[in-house]
C-alpha positions as CSV (number, residue, x, y, z in Angstrom):
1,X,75.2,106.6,99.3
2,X,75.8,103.3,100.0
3,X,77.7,101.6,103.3
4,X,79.0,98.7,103.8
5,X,81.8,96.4,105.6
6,X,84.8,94.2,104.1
7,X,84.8,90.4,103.8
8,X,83.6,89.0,106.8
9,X,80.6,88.5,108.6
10,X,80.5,87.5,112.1
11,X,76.5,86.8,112.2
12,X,75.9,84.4,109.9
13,X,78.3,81.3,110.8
14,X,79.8,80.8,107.2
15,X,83.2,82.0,106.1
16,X,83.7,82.9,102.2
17,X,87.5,83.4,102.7
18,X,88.6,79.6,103.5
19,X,91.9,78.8,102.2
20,X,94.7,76.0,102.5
21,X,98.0,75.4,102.9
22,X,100.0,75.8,99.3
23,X,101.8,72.4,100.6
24,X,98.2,70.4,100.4
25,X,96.9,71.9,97.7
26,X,95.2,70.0,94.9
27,X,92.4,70.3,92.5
28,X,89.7,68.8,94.6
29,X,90.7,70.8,97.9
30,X,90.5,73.7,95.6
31,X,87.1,72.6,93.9
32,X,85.5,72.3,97.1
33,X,86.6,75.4,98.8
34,X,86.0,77.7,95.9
35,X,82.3,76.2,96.1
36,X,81.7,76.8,99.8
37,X,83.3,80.7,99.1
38,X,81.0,81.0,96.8
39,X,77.9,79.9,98.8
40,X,78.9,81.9,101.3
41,X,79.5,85.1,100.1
42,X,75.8,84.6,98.4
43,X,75.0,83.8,102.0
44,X,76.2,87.6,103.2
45,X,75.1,89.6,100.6
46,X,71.5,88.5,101.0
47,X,72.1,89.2,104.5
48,X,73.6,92.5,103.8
49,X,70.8,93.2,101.3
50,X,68.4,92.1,103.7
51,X,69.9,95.3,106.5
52,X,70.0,98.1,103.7
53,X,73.8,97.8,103.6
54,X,75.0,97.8,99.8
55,X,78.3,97.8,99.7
56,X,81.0,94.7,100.3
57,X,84.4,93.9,100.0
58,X,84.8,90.8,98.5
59,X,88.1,88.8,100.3
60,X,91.4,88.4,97.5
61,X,90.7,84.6,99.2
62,X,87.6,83.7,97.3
63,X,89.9,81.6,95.1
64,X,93.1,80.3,97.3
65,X,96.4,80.1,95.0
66,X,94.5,81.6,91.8
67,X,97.6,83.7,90.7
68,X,100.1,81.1,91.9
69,X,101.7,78.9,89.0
70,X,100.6,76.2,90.9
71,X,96.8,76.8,90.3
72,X,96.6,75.5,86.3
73,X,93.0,74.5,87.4
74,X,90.6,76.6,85.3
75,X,88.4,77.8,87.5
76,X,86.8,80.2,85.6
77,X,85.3,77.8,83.5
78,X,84.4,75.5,86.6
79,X,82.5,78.0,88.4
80,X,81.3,80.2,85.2
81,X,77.4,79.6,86.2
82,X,77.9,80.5,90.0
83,X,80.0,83.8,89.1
84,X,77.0,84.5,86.8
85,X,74.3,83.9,89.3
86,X,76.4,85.8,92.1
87,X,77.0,88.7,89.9
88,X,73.3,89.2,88.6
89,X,72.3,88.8,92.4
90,X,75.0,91.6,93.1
91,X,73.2,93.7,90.2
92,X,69.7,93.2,91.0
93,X,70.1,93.8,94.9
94,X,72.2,97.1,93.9
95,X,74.7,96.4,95.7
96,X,78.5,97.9,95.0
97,X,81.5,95.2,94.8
98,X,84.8,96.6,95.7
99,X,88.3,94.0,96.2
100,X,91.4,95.1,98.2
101,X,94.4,92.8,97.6
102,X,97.1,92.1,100.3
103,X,100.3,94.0,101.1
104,X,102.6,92.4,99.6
105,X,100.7,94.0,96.0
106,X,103.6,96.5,95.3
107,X,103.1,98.3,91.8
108,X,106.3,100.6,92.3
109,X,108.7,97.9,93.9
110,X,112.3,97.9,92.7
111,X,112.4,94.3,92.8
112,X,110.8,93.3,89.0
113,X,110.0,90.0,90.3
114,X,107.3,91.7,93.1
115,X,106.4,94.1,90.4
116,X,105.2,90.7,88.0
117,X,103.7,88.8,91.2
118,X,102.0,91.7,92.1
119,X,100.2,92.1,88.4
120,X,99.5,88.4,88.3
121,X,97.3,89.0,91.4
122,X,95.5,92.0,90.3
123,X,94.5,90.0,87.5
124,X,93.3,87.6,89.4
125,X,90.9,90.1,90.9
126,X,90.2,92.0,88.0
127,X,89.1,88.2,86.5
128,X,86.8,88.0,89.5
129,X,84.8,90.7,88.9
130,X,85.0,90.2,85.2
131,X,83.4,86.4,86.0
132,X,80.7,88.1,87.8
133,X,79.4,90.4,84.8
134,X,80.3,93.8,87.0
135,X,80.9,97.1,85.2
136,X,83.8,99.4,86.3
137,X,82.2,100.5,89.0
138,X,83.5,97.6,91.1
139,X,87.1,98.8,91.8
140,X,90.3,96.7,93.1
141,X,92.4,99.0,95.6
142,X,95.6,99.2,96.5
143,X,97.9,101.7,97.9
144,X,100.8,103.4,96.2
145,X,103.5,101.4,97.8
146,X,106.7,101.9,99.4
147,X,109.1,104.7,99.5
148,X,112.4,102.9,99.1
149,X,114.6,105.8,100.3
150,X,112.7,108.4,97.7
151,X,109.3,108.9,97.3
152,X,109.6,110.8,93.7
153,X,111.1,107.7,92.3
154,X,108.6,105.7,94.3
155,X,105.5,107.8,92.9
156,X,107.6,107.9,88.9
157,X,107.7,104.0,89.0
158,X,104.3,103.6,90.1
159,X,102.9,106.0,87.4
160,X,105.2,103.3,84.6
161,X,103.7,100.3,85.5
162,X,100.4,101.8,85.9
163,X,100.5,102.9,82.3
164,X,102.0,98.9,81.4
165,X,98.7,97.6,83.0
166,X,96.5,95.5,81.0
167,X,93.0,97.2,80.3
168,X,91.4,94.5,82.5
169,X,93.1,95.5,85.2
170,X,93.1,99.4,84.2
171,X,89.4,100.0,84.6
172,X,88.9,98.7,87.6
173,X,92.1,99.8,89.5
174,X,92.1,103.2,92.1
175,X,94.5,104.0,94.9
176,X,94.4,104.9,98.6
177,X,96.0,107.4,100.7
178,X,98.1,105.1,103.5
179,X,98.6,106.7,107.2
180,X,102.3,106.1,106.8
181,X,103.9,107.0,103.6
182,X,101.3,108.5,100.8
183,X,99.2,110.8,101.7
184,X,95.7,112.0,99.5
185,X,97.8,114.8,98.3
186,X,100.1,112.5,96.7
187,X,97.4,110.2,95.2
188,X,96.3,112.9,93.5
189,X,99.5,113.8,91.6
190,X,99.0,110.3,91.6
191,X,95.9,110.7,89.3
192,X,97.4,113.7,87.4
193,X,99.8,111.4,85.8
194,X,97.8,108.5,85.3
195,X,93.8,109.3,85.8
196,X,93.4,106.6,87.8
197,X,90.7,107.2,90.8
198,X,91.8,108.4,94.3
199,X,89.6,106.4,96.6
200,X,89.7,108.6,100.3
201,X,90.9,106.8,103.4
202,X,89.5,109.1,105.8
203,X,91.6,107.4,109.0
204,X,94.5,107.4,106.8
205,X,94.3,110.8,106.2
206,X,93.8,111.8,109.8
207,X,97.3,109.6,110.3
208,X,99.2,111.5,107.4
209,X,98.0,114.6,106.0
210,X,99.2,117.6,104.4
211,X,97.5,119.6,106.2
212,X,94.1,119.7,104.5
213,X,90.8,120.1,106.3
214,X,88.4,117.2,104.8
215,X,86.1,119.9,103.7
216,X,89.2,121.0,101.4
217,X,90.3,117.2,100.3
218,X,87.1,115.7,100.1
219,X,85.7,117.6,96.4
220,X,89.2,117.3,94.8
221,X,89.1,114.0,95.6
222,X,85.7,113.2,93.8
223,X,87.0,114.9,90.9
224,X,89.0,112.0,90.1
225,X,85.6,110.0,89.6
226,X,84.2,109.6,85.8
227,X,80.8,108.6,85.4
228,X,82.1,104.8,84.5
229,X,83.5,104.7,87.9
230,X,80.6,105.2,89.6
231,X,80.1,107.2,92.9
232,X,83.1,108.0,94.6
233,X,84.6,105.4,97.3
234,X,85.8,106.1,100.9
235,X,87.1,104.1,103.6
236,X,86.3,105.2,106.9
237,X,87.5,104.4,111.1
238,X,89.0,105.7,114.1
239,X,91.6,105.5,116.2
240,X,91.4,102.7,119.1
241,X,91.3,104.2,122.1
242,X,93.6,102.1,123.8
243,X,96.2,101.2,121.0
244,X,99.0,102.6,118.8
245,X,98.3,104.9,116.8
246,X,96.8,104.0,113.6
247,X,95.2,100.9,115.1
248,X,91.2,101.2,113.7
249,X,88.5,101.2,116.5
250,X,86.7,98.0,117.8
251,X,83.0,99.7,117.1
252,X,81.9,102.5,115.1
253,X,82.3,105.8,116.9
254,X,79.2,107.3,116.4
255,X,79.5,110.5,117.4
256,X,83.0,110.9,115.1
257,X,80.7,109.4,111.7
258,X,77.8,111.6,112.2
259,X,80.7,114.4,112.4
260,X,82.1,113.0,108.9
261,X,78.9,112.6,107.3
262,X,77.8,116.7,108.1
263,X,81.1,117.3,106.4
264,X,81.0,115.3,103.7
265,X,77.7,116.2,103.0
266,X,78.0,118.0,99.3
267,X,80.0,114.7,98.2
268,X,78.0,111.9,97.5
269,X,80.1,108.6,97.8
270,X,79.8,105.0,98.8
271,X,81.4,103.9,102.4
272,X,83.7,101.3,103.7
273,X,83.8,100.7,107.6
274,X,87.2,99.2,107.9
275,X,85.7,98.4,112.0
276,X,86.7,95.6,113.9
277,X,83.3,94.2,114.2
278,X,81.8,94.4,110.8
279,X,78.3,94.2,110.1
280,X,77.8,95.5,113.6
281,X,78.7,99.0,112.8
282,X,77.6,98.6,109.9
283,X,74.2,98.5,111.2
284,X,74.7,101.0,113.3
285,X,75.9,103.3,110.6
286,X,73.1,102.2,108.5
287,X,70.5,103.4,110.9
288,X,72.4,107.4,111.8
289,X,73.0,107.3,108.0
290,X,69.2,107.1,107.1
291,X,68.8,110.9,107.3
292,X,71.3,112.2,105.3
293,X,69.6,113.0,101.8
294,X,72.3,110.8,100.3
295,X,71.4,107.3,101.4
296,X,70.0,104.9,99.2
């Protein structure tokens, strides 16, 4: 079992998700920020390395613009050597990659023009990981999408251009229960039709369920994992105590993971704290996390 925190890291005074405005954008603003990403997110993975904590979500911002037509800058080429040494750092250190693209990534939108913008991006991603020599265990996520008035259409489109998706993109792709509209349940009929992984948002799924106990959810979901996906993925929070619903806690509620962790405990998986603060719970996680029999 690995654990880890997404993209930023609030201890180390470097950012690897600097961007621009599409408006100023040119080759050289792009050359040097792609370079600083890069040294940066070599920056936090040492770190993370460093604090046992082996699993990161690299930010969709590593390279600004990469699926807009604007960027015909090939950066691949450019930055070959650093994608190489970052990968083989992320393979020695055994550390697990994982990418989340934005919202505005809708598979099973009616507009076809969303549908193509959103590809173009998860090829971008998919080419990320690809540049970095990872196997299939790194995995881009994205939720189902939106309803649009009916969710059996919604789920029927999804499933068609799932099944249009390059192989690139294919064997790195899962998708996440969301607190609003999809629930677990539905990501696995999800993976009935398609085979496509189920990664567990356990927040989510306290949001939006279908009634079933984690206990109950929790093995049918790692069902949906083939040896060339590696361990099973989960994202995990809380609710804030003192906003909306839905809204993920500040800090890692300690006594709530060590609750999650007893009842996850025949499943081995990897774990995402989507926290407020980062690496701070992560530690903290880390540290109740080093007696369960899982842990790396």
């Amino acid at each position: 079992m690995r654990i880890g925190y997404p993209c930023i890291n609030r201890s180390i005074g470097c950012s690897a998700n600097r961007t621009f405005r599409l408006a100023s954008y040119s080759e050289d603003r792009l050359l040097g920020t792609v370079a600083g990403n890069i040294a940066c997110l070599r920056k936090i993975l040492a770190w993370n390395q460093k604090n046992d904590i082996l699993f990161f979500r690299i930010t969709s911002d590593l390279v600004p613009f990469a699926s807009h037509p604007v960027c015909t800058f090939p950066w691949q080429e450019q930055f070959r050597e650093e994608f190489a040494a970052t990968g083989t750092f992320i393979k020695e250190a055994g550390i697990r990659i994982s990418m989340h693209p934005d919202q505005f990534i809708v598979l099973n939108s009616p507009d076809e023009r969303v549908v193509s913008r959103s590809i173009d991006e998860l090829a971008y991603h998919a080419r990320v990981l690809d540049a970095m020599g990872l196997d299939a265990s790194a995995k881009i996520q994205l939720h189902v999408g939106g309803v649009y008035g009916d969710p059996v259409k919604s789920i029927a489109r999804f499933v068609r251009v799932y099944g249009q998706l390059d192989p690139a993109i294919l064997r790195r792709l899962v998708v996440e229960n969301d607190d609003q509209r999809f629930t677990a349940s539905d990501c696995l009929e999800i993976h009935e039709l398609t085979g496509i992984p189920v990664l567990f948002d356990v927040f989510h799924h306290t949001c939006r369920n279908n009634g079933e106990d984690l206990d109950e959810i929790i093995p049918a979901i790692s069902k949906t994992w083939q040896r060339s996906d590696g361990t099973m993925m989960a994202d995990y929070s809380s609710q804030h105590p003192e906003k909306r619903a839905g809204s993920h806690a500040e800090h890692i509620d300690i006594t709530d993971f060590k609750k999650f962790l007893a009842i996850s405990r025949a499943t081995d998986m990897d774990i995402m704290l989507e926290i407020k603060d980062k690496e701070n719970s992560a530690l903290a996680a880390v540290a109740l996390a080093r007696a369960d029999p899982r842990f790396a």
